[in-house]
N, C-alpha and C positions, 0 to 999 in steps of 0.2 A: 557908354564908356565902359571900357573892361575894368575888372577889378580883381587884387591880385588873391586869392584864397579868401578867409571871409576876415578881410579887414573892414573894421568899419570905424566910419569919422570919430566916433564918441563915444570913449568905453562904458557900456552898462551895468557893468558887475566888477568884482575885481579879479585880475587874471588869477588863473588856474595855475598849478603845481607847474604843468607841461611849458605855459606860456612865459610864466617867469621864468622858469633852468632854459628856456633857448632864450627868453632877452637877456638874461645875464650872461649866458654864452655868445653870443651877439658880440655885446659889448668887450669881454674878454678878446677876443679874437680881432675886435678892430681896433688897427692902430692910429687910430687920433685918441684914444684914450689910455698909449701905453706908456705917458710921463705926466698922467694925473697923480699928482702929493695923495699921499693919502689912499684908504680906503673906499670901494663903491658898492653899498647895498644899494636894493631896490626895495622897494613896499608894495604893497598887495595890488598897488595900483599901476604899477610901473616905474613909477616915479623913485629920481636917483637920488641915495642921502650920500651926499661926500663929507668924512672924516678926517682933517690931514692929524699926524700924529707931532710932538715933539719928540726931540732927539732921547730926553731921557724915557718916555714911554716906549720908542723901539726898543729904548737897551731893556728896558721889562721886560717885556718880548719875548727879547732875545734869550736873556737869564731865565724865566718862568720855560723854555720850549725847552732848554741844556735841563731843567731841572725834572719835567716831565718826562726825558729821552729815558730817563733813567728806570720807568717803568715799563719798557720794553714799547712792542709797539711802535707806530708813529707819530709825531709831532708838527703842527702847525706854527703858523705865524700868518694870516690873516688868510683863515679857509673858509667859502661859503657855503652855505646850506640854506635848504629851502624850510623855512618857519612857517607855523599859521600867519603870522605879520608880514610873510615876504622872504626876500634874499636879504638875512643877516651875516656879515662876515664877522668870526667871534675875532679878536687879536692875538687868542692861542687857542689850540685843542690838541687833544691828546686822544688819540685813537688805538684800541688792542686790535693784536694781530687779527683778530676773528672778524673785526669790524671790516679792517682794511681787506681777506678775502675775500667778505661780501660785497664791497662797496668798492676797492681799490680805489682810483682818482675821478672819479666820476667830480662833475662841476656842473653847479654848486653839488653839493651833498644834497640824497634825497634822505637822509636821517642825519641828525646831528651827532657827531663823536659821543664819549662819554664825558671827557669834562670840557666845556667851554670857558675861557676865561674874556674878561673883558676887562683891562686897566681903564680906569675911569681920569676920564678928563673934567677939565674944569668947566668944558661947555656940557658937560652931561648933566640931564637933570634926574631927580631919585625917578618922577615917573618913567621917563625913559631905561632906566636902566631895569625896573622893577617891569617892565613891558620884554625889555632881550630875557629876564630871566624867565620869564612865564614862556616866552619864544624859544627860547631854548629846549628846556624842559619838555616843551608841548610837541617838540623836534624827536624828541628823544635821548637828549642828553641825560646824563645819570647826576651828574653835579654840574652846577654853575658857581663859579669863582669871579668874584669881585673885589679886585686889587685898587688900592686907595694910594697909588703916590705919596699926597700930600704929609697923609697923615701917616703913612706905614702900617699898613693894614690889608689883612683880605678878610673879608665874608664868603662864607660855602652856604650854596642851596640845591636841596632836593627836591624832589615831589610833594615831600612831606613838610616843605619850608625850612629856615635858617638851621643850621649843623652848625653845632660849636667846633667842628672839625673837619677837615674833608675824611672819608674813608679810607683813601688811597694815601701810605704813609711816604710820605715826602716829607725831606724838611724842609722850609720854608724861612728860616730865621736869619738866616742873610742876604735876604732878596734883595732890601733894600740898601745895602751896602755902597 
């Protein structure tokens, strides 16, 4: 029996940079998954994590990418990139112009923006989020921002771990509004 390139039954390692950015492009392009709720990462395995959001986490979103616009550059609202852990989509990033000639729209991203943010839900646990930020970073991101809903909060992290502040001056103080 023929067999189509080298598939084979049982994955033995976990996919490669190349194998994950075409199954996530896969996936992107087919439409039985173009009114999945929610966000679709992959993990290193292939395997799909599905995120839906609530109403008030898009309006974060929303407010956190008008507030990022503002440092020139491009703005996200759930953009992929390929991580050591796989295809993570942050819920915002913020990319400089330098980035975007080098990279433009490529999908997922083979580098991660400069700042990724993640609004945390109530199904997120601290391992998981302390996992995207090391993901992140490991990507290339220069800051990871974690926005806290409940409580009205963000945390900023660099290479160097927690920043009492992001770099990048934004104000921040009626986010939660």
């Amino acid at each position: 029996m023929g067999r189509m390139g080298e598939m084979h039954e049982l994955l033995d390692a976990p996919l490669s940079s190349e194998e994950l950015g075409m199954r996530y492009r896969a996936i992107c392009d087919d439409p039985s998954y173009a009114n999945v709720p929610g966000k679709i990462e992959l993990d290193v395995w292939g395997r799909m994590v599905m995120s839906p959001a609530s109403s008030y986490h898009t309006a974060l979103q929303a407010d956190l990418a008008t507030k990022l616009k503002t440092l020139g550059g491009r703005t996200f609202v759930d953009v992929s990139m390929l991580t050591p852990t796989g295809v993570l989509v942050a819920d915002v990033a913020w990319a400089s112009a330098a980035f975007m000639r080098a990279h433009g729209f490529e999908t997922p991203y083979t580098r991660a923006p400069q700042i990724c943010v993640e609004v945390v839900s109530p199904s997120n646990s601290r391992k998981q989020m302390r996992e995207k930020i090391e993901a992140y970073l490991g990507a290339g991101a220069e800051e990871v921002w974690l926005v806290y809903p409940s409580s009205k909060r963000c945390e900023f992290y660099a290479n160097q771990g927690p920043l009492p502040r992001s770099a990048y001056s934004l104000d921040l103080c009626d986010l939660f509004d």
